[in-house]
PDB file of N, CA, C and O in Angstrom:
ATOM      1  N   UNK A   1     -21.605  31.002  15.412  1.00  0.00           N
ATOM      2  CA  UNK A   1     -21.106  31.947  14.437  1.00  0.00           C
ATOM      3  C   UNK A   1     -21.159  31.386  13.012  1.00  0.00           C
ATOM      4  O   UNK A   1     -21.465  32.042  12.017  1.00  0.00           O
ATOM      5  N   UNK A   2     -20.775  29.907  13.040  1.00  0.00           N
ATOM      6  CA  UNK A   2     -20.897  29.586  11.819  1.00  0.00           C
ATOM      7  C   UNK A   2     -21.615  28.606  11.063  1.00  0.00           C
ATOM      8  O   UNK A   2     -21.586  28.073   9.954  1.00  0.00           O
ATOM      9  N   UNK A   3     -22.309  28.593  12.186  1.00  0.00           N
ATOM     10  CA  UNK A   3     -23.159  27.181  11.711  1.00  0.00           C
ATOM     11  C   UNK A   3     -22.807  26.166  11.397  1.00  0.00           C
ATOM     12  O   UNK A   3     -23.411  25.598  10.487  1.00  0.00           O
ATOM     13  N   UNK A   4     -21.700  25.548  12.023  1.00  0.00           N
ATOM     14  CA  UNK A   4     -21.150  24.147  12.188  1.00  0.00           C
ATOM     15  C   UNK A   4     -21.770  23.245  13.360  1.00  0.00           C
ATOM     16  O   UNK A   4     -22.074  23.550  14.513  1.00  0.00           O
ATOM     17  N   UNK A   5     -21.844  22.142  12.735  1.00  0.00           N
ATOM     18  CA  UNK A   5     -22.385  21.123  13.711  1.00  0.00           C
ATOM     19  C   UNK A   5     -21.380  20.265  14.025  1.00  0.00           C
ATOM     20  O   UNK A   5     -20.525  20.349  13.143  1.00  0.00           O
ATOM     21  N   UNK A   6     -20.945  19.140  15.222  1.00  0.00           N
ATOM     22  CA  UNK A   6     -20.280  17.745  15.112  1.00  0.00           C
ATOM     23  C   UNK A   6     -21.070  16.561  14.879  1.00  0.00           C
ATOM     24  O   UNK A   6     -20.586  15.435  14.765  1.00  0.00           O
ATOM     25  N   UNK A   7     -22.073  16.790  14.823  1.00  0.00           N
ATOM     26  CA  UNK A   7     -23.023  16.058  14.991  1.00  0.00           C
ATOM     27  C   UNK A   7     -22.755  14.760  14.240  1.00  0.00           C
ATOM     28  O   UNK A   7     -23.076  13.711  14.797  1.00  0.00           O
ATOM     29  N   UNK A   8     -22.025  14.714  12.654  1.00  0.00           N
ATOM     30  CA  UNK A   8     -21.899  13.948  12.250  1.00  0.00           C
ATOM     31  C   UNK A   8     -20.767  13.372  12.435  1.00  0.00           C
ATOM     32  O   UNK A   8     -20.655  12.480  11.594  1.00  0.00           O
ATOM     33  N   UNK A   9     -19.741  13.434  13.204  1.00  0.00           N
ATOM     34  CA  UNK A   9     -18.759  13.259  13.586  1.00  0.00           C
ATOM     35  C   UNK A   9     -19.320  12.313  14.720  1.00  0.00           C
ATOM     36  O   UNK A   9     -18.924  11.154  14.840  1.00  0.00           O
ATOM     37  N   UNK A  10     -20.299  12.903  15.568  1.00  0.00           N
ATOM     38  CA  UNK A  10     -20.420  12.051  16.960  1.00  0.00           C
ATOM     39  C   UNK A  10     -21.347  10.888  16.390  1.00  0.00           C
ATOM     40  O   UNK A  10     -21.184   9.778  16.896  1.00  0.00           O
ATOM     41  N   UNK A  11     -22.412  11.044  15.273  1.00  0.00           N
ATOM     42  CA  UNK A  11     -22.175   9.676  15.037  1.00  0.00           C
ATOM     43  C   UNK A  11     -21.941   8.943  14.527  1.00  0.00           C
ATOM     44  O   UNK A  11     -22.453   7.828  14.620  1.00  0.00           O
ATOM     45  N   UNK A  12     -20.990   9.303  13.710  1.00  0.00           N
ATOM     46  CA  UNK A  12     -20.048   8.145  13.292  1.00  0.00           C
ATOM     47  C   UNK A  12     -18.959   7.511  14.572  1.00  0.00           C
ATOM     48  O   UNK A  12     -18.486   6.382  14.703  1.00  0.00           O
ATOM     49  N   UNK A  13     -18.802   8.766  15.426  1.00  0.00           N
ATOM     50  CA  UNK A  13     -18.468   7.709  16.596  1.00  0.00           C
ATOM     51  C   UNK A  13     -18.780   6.632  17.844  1.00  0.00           C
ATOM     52  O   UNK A  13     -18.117   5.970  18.643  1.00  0.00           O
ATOM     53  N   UNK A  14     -20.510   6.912  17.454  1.00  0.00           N
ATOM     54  CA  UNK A  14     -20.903   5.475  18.352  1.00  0.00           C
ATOM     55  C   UNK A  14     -21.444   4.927  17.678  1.00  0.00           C
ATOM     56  O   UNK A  14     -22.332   4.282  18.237  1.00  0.00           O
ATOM     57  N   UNK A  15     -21.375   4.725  15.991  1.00  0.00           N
ATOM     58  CA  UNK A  15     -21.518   3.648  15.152  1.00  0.00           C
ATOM     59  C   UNK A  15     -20.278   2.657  15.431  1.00  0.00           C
ATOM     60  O   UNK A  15     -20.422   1.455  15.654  1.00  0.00           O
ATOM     61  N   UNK A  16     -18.828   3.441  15.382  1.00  0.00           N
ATOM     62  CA  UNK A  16     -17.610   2.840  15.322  1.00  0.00           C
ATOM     63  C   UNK A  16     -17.895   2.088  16.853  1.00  0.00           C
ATOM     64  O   UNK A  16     -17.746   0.871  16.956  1.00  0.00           O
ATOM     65  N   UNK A  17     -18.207   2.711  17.721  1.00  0.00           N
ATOM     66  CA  UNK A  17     -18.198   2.495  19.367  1.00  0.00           C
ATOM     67  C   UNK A  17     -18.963   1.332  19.245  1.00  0.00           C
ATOM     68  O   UNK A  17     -18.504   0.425  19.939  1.00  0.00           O
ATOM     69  N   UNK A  18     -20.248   0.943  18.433  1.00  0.00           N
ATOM     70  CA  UNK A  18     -21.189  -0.115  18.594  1.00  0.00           C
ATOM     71  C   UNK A  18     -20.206  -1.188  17.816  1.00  0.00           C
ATOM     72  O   UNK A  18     -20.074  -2.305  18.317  1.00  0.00           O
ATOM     73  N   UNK A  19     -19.586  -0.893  16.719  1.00  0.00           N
ATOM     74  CA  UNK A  19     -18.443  -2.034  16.123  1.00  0.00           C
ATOM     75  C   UNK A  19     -17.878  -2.780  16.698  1.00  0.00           C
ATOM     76  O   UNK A  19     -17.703  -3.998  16.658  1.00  0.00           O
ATOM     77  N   UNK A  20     -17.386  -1.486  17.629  1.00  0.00           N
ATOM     78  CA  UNK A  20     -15.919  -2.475  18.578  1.00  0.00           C
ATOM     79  C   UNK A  20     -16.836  -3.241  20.001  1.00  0.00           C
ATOM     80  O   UNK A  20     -16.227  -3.932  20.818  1.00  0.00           O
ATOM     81  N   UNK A  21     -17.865  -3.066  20.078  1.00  0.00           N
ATOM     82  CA  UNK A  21     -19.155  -4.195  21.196  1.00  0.00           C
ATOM     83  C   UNK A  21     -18.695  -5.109  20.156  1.00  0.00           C
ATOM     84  O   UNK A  21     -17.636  -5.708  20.351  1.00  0.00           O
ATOM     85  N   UNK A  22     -19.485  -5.336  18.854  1.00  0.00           N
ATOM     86  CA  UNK A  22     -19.717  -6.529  17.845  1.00  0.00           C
ATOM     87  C   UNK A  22     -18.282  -7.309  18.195  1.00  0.00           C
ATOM     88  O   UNK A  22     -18.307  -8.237  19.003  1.00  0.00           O
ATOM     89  N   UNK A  23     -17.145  -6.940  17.621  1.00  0.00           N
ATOM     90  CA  UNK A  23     -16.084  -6.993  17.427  1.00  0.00           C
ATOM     91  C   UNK A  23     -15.440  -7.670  18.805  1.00  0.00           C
ATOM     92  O   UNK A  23     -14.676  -8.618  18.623  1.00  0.00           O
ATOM     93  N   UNK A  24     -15.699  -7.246  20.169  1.00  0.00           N
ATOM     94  CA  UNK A  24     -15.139  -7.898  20.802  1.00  0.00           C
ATOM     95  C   UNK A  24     -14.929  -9.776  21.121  1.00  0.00           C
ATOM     96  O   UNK A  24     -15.590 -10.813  21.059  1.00  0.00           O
ATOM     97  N   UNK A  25     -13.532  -9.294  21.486  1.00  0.00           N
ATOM     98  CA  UNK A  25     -12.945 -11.069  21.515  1.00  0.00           C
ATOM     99  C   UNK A  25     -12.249 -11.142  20.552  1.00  0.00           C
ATOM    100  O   UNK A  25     -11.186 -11.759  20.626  1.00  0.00           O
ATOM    101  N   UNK A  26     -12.757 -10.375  19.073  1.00  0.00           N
ATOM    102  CA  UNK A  26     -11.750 -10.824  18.023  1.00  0.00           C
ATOM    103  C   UNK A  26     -10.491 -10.725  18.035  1.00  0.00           C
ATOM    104  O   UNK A  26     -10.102  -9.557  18.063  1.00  0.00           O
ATOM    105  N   UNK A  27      -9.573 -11.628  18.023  1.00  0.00           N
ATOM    106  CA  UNK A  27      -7.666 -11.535  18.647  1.00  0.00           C
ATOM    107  C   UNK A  27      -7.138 -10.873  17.564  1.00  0.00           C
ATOM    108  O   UNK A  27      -5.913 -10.756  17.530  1.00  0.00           O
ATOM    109  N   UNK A  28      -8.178 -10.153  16.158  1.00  0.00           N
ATOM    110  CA  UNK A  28      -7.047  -9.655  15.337  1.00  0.00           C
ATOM    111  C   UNK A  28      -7.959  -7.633  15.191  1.00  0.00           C
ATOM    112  O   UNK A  28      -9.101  -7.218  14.994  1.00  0.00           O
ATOM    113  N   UNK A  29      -7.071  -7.221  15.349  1.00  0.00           N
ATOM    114  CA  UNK A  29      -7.751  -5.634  15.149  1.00  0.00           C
ATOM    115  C   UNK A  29      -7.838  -5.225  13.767  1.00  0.00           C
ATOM    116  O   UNK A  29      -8.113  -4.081  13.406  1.00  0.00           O
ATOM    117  N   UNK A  30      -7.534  -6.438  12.826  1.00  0.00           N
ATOM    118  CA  UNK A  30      -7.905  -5.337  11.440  1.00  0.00           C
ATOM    119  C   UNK A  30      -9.175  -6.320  11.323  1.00  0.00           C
ATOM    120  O   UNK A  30      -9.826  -6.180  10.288  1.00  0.00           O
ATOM    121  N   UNK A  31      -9.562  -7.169  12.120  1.00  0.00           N
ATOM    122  CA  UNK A  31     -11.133  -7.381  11.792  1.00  0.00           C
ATOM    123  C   UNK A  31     -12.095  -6.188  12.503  1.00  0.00           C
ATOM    124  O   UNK A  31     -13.031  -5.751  11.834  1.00  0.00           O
ATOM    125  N   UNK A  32     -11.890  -5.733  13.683  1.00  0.00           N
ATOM    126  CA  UNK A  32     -12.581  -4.438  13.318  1.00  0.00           C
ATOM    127  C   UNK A  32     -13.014  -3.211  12.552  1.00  0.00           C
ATOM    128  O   UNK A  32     -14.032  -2.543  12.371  1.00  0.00           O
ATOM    129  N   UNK A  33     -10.955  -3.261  11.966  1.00  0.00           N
ATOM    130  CA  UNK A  33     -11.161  -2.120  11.062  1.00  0.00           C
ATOM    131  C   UNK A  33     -11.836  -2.838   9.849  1.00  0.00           C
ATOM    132  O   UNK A  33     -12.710  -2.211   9.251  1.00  0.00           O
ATOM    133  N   UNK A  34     -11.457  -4.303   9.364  1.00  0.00           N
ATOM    134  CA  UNK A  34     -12.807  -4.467   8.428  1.00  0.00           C
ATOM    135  C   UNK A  34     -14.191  -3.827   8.717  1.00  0.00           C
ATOM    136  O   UNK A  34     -14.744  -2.852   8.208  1.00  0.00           O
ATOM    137  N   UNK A  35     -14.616  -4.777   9.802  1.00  0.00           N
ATOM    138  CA  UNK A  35     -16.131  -4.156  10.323  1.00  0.00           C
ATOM    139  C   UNK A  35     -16.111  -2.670   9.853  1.00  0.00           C
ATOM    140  O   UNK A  35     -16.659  -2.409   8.782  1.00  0.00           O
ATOM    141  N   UNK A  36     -15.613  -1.835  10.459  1.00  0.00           N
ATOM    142  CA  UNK A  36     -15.996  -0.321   9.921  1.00  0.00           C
ATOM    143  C   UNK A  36     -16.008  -0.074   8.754  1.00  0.00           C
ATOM    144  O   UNK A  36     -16.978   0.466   8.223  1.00  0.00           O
ATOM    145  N   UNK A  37     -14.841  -0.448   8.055  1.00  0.00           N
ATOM    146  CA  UNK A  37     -15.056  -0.018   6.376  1.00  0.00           C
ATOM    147  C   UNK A  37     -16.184  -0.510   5.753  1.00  0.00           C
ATOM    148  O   UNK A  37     -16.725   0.143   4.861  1.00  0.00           O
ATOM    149  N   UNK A  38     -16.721  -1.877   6.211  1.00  0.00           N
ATOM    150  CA  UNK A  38     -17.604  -2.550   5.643  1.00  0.00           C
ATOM    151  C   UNK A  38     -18.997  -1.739   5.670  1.00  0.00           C
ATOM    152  O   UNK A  38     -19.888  -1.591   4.834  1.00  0.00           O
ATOM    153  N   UNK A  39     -18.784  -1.231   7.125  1.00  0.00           N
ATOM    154  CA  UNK A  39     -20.264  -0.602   7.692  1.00  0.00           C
ATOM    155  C   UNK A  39     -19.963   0.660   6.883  1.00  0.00           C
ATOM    156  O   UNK A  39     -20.784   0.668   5.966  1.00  0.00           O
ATOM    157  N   UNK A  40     -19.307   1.541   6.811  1.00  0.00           N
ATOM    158  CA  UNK A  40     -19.445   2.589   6.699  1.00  0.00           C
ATOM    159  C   UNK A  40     -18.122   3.519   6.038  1.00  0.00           C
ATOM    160  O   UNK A  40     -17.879   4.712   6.217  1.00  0.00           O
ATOM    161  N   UNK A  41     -17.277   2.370   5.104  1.00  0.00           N
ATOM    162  CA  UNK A  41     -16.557   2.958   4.224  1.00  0.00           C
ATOM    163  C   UNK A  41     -16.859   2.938   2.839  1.00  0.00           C
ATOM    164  O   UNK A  41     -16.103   3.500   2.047  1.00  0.00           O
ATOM    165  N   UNK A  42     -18.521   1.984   2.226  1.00  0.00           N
ATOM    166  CA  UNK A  42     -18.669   2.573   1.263  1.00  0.00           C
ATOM    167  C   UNK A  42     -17.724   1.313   0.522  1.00  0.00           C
ATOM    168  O   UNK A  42     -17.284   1.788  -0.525  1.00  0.00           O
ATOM    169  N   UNK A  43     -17.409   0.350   0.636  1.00  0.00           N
ATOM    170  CA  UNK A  43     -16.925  -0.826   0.069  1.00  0.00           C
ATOM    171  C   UNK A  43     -18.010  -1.765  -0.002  1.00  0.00           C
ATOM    172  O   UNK A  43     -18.732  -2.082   0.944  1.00  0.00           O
ATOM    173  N   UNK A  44     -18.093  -2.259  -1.376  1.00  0.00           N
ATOM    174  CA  UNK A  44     -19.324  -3.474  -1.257  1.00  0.00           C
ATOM    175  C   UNK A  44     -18.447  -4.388  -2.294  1.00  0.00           C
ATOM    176  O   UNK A  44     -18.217  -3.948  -3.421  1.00  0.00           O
ATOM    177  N   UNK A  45     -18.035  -5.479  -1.946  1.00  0.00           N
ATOM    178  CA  UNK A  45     -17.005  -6.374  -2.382  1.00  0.00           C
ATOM    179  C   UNK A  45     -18.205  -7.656  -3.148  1.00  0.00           C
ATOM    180  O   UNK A  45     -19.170  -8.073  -2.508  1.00  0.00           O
ATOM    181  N   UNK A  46     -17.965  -8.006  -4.233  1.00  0.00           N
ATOM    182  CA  UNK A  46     -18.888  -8.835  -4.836  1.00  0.00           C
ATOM    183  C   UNK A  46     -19.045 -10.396  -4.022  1.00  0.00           C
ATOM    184  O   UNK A  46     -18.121 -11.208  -3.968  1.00  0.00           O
ATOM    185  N   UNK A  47     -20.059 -10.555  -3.572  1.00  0.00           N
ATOM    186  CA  UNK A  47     -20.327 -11.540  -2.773  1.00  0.00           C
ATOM    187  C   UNK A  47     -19.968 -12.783  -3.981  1.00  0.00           C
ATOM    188  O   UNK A  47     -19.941 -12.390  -5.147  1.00  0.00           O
ATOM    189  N   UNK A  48     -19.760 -13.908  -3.778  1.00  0.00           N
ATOM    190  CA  UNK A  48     -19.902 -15.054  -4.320  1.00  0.00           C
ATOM    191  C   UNK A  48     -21.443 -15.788  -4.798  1.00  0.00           C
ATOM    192  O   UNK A  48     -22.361 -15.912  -3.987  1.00  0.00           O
ATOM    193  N   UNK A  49     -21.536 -16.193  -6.088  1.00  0.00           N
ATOM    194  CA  UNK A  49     -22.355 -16.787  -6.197  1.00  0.00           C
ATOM    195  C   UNK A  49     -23.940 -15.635  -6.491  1.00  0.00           C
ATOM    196  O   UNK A  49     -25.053 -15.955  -6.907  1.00  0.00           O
ATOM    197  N   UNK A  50     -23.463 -14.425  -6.113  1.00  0.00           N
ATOM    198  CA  UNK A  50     -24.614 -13.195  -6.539  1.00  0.00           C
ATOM    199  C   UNK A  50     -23.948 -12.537  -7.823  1.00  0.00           C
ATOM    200  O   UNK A  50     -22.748 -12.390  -8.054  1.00  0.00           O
ATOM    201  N   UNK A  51     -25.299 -12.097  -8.779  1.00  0.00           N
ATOM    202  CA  UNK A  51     -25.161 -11.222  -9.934  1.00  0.00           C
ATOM    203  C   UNK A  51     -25.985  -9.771  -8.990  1.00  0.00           C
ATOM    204  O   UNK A  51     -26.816  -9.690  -8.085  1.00  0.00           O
ATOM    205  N   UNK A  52     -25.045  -8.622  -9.973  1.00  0.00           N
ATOM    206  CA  UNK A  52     -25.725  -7.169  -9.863  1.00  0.00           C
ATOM    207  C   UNK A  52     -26.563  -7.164 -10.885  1.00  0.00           C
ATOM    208  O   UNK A  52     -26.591  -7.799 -11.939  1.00  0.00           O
ATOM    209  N   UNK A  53     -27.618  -5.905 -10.162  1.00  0.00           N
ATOM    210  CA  UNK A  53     -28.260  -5.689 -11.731  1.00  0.00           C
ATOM    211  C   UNK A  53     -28.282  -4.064 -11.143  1.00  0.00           C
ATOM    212  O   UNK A  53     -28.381  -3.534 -10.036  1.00  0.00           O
ATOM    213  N   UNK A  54     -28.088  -3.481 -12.949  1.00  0.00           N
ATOM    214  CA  UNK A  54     -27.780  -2.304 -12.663  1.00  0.00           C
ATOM    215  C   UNK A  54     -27.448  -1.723 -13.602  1.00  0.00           C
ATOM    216  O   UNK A  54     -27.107  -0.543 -13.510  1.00  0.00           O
TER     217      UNK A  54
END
């Protein structure tokens, strides 16, 4: 009816799903939720020792 998809919903959920593979073992859960923001919240934190150009 309306032309809605989930599509992007489902994959962002076996991006997150492939995270928490990477992620396993780690004893703390906000290193996953790092992992995700990192992957795919659009945070790019200035590495050390690199210049931007831009």
């Amino acid at each position: 009816d309306h032309n809605l998809s989930n599509a992007l919903i489902e994959s962002m959920n076996t991006k997150i799903r492939q995270i928490t593979r990477t992620a396993y073992g780690f004893t703390n859960p906000e290193a996953l939720i790092a992992l995700a923001l990192l992957a795919h919240g659009g945070y790019r934190p200035q590495l050390p020792g690199r210049t931007t150009h831009g």
